[in-house]
C-alpha positions in Angstrom: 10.3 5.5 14.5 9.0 7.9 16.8 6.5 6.8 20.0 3.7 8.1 18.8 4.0 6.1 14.9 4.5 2.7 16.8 1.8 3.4 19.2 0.1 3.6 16.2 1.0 0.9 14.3 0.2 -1.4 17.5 -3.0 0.2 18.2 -4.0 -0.6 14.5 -5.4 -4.1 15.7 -8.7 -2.0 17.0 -8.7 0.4 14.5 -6.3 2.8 12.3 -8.2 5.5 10.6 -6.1 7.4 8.6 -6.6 11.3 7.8 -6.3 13.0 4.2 -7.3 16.7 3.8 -8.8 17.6 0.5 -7.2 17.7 -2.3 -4.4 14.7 -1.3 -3.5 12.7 -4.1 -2.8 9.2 -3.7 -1.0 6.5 -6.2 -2.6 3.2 -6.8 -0.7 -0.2 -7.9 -3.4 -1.2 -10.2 -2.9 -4.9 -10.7 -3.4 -5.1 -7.3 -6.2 -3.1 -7.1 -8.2 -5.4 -9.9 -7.3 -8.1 -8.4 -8.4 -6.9 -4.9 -11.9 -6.7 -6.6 -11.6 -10.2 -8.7 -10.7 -11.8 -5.0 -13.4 -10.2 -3.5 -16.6 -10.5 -5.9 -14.7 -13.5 -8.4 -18.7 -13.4 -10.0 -18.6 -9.9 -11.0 -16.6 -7.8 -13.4 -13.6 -5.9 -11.7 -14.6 -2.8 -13.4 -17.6 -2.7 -11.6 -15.7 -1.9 -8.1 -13.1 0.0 -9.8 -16.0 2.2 -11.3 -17.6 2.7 -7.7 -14.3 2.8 -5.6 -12.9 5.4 -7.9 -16.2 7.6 -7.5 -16.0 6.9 -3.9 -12.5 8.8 -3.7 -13.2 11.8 -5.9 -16.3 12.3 -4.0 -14.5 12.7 -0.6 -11.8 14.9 -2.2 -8.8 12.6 -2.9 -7.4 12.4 -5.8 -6.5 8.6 -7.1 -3.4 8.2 -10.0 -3.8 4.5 -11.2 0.2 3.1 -12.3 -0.5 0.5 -14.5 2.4 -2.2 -14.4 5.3 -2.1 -17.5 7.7 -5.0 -18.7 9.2 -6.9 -15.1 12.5 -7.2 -14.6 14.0 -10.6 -15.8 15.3 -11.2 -12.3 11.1 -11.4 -11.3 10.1 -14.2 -13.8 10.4 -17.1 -11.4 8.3 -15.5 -9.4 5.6 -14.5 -11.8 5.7 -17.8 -13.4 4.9 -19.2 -9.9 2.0 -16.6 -9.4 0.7 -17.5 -12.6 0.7 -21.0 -12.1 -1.0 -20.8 -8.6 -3.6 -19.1 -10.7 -4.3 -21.2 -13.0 -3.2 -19.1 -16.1 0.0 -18.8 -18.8 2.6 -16.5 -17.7 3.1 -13.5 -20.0 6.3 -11.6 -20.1 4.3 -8.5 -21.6 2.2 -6.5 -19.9 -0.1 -3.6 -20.6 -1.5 -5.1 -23.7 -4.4 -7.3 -22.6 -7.7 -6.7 -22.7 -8.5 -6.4 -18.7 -5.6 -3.6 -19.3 -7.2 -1.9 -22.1 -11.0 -2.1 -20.1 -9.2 -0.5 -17.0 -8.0 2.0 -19.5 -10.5 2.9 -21.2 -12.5 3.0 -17.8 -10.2 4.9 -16.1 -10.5 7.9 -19.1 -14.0 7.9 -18.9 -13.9 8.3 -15.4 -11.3 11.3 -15.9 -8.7 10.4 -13.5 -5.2 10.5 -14.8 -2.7 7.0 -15.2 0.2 6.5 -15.8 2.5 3.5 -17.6 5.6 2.3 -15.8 8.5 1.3 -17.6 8.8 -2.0 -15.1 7.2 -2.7 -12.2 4.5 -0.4 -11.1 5.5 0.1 -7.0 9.1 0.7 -8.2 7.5 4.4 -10.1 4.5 4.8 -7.0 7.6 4.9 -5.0 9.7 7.4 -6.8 5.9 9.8 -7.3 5.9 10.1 -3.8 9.9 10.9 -3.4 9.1 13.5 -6.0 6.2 14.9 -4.1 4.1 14.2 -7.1 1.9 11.9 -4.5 1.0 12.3 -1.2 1.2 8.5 -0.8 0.9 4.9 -2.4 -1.7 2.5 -1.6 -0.6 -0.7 -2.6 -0.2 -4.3 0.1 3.0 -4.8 -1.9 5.4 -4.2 1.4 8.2 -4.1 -1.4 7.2 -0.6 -2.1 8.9 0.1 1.2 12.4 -1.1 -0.2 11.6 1.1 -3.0 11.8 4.4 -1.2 8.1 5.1 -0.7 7.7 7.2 2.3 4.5 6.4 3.5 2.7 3.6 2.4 -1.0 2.2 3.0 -2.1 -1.0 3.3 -5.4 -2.8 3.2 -7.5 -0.2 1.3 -9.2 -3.0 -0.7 -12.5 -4.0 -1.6 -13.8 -5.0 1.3 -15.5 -2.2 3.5 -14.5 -3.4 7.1 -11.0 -3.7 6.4 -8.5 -1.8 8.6 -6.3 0.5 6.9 -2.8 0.8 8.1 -0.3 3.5 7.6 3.6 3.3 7.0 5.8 5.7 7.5 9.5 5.0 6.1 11.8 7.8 7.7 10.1 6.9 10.9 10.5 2.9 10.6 14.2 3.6 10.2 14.7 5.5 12.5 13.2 3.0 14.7 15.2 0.4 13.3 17.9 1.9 13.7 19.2 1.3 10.0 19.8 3.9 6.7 17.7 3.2 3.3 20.7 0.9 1.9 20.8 -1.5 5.3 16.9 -1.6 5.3 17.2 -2.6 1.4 19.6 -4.9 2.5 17.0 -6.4 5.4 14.5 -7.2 2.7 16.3 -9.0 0.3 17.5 -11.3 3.1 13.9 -11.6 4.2 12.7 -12.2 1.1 11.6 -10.2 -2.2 10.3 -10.6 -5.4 14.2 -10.6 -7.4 15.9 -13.5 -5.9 16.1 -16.3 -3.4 16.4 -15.7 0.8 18.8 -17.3 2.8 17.2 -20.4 4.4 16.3 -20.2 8.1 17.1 -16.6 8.4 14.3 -15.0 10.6 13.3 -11.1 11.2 15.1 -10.7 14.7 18.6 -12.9 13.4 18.8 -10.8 10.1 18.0 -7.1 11.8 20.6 -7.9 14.3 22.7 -8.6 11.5 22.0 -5.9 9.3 22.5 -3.7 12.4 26.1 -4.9 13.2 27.2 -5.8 10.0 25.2 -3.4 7.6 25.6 -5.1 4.1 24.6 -8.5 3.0 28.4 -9.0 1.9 29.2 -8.7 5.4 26.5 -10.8 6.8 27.1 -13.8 4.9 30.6 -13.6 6.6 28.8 -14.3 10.1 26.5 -17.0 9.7 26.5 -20.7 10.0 26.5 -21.9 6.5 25.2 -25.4 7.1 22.3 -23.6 9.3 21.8 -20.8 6.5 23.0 -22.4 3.0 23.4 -19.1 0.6 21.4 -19.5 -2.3 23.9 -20.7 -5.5 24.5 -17.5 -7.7 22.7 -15.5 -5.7 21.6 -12.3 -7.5 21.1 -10.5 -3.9 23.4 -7.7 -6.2 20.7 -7.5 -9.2 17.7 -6.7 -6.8 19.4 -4.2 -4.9 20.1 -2.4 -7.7 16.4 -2.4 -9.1 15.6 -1.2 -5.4 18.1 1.8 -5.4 18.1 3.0 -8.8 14.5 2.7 -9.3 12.8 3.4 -12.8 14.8 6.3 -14.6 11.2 8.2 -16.0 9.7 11.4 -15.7 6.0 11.6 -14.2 3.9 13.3 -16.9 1.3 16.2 -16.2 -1.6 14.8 -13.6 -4.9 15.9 -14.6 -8.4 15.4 -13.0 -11.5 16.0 -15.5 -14.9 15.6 -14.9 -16.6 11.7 -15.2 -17.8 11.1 -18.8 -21.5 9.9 -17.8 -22.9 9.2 -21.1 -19.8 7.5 -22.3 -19.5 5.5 -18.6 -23.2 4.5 -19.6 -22.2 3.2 -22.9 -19.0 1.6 -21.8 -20.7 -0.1 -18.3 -24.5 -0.6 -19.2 -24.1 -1.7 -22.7 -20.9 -3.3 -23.3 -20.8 -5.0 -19.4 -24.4 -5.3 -18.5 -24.2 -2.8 -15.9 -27.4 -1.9 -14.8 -28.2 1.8 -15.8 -30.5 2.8 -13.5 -28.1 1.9 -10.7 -25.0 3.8 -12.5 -27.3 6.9 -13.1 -28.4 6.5 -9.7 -24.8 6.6 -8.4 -23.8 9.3 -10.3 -26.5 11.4 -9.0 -25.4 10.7 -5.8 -21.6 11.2 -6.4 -22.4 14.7 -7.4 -24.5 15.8 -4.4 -21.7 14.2 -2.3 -19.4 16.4 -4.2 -21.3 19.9 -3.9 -22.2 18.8 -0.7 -18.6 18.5 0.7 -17.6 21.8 -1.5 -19.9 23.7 0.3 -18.3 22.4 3.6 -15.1 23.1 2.7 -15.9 26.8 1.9 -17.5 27.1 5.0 -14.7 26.2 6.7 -12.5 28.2 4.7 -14.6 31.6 5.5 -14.4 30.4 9.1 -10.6 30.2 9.3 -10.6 26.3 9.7 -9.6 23.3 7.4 -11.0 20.5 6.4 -9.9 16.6 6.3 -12.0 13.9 4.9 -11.6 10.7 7.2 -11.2 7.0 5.3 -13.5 5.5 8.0 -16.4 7.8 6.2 -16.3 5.0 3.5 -14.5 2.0 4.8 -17.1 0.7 7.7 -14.7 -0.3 10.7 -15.6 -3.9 12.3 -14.9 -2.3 16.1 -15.2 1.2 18.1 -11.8 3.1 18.1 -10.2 2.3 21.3 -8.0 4.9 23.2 -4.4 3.9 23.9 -5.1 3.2 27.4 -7.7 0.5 26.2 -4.5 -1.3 24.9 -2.1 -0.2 26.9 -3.5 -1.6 29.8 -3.3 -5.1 28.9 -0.6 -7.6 29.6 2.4 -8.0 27.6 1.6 -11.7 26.4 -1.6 -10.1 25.3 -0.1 -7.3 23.2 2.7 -8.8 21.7 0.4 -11.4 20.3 -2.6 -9.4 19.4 0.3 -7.2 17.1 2.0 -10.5 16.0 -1.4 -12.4 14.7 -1.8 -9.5 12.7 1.3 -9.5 10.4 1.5 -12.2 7.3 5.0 -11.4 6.1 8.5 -11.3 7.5 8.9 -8.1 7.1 5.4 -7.2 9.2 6.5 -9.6 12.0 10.0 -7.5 12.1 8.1 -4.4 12.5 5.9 -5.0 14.8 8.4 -6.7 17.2 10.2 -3.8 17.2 7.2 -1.6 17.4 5.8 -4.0 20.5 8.7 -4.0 22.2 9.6 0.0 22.1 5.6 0.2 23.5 6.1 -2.4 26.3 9.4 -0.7 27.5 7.8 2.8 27.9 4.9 2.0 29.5 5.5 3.5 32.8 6.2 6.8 31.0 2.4 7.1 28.9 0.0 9.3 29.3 -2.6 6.9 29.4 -5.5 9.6 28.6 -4.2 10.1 25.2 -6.2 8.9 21.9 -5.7 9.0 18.6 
């Protein structure tokens, strides 16, 4: 990972305000979107925020694809029958026929954004649309994505308005690893994924140094303590690196934008949903000023010679003023290793930003400290 991506990632504690010039198209895991918006406002229909957030996107010029998931792999039931548990619910097999699936659907259409069906999981074909170049990027909190080949990832564009968005970059991650696709495949399944067990007691730091020497998981479990790491019986370690490398074998169809179906929003929302109308109207009035408003600039800036980006902090409110790298780079290393650390909820994150912390710490004495992002 280059300096300046970790600098960034470590930074992200004050703010990370990520950059997209018009026209970018982003891919959305939309399970995890919905239930972004059930976690966040349980009393209100999903749609609702999936109707505004969607407007909000089109109206700053990026484009949103919503994946909708397919049929799991077998090797991810235990851990969907654990989900659904936790939630209180009966575990399906099947997805894609239920009626939150259809209303996101049918929303979706109205709204005249294009979706798509994966055959399995959903991040598995995100993944693959941005190896294909059919997406600039996938917004999704699912860090498997990463495992999946997704070469930049974004995380924490939810429903809530002061959350930080964070930006991944794959190639530059492994190159700061110091580790191909295959080892860094290999990493997460021993740190834990959704298609089989983890070996016990295995932390980030033990299994990248690991991974580094060793560089397969067949090799790896030839150089640990057994009674300190048990492998899992029939561990199917094999299985889930094989849905992460082959990914799902299916063709992207034709991506097409249309213009928002008012009338039929109106009759979807406001009568079926008990939407008020006169705040739809309302914000549909506003989502088309916005819109010729921001075409006009664009123009301008086009007959001037220039570009222009529209910024994610326009409509995600950030809690704290951007800070410049020498706010954060002047601080202690106790400091900054734990402000990064507190950050992270998964082993994978805590990996990351160890190595990301570290790298900073060690060339300190050779930053410009007038730099900002």
């Amino acid at each position: 990972m280059s300096k300046g991506t970790f600098k960034l990632l470590c930074i992200h504690a004050a703010v990370v305000v990520l950059l997209y010039s018009t026209g970018k198209v982003i891919a959305l895991d939309t399970f995890i979107v919905v239930n972004q918006f059930r976690a966040a406002t349980p009393s209100l229909s999903p749609l609702t925020g999936l109707f505004f957030r969607t407007l909000t996107f089109l109206e700053h010029g990026i484009k949103p694809v919503f994946v909708f998931d397919g049929k799991p792999p077998g090797e991810k039931k235990a851990v969907l029958e654990k989900r659904a548990q936790t939630a209180g619910r009966n575990y399906s097999n099947q997805t894609g026929t239920g009626r939150s699936t259809k209303e996101c659907l049918q929303l979706l259409k109205y709204l005249g954004v294009p979706v798509i069906q994966a055959p399995g999981d959903a991040e598995a074909l995100c993944a693959q649309l941005v190896r294909e170049g059919t997406v600039h990027a996938v917004a999704s909190e699912d860090m498997d994505t990463l495992p999946f080949g997704a070469n930049i990832l974004i995380r924490q564009l939810n429903a809530k308005k002061d959350s930080e968005v964070i930006e991944y970059s794959l190639p530059k991650l492994l190159e700061k690893l110091q580790i191909g696709h295959k080892e860094f495949v290999d990493l997460c399944i021993l740190l834990g994924c959704d298609y089989c067990e983890k070996i016990p007691g295995l932390g980030p730091k033990r299994a990248l140094t690991l991974i580094q020497k060793h560089r397969t998981i067949e090799d790896v479990v030839l150089h640990i303590n057994k009674k300190t790491h048990p492998v899992p019986n029939m561990w199917k370690y094999r299985e889930a690196r094989k849905i992460f490398l082959d990914g799902p074998q299916s063709s992207a169809p034709e991506l097409i934008w249309t213009e928002p179906n008012e009338e039929a929003l109106v009759e979807f929302l406001c009568h079926t949903k008990r939407i008020k109308e006169e705040r739809l109207r309302n914000r549909m009035v506003k989502f088309r000023t916005m819109r010729e408003n921001k075409r006009e600039e664009r123009e301008k800036e086009k007959a001037e010679g220039g570009g222009t980006q529209t910024c994610i902090k326009d409509f995600f409110r950030v809690t704290r003023k951007r800070k410049r790298l020498s706010d954060v780079l002047g601080r202690s290393q106790t400091k900054l290793l734990s402000k990064v650390v507190l950050t992270c909820t998964t082993p994978q994150e805590k990996l990351i930003f160890r190595c990301v912390g570290n790298a900073l710490l060690r060339d300190r004495r050779h930053d410009d400290h007038s730099v900002s992002l």
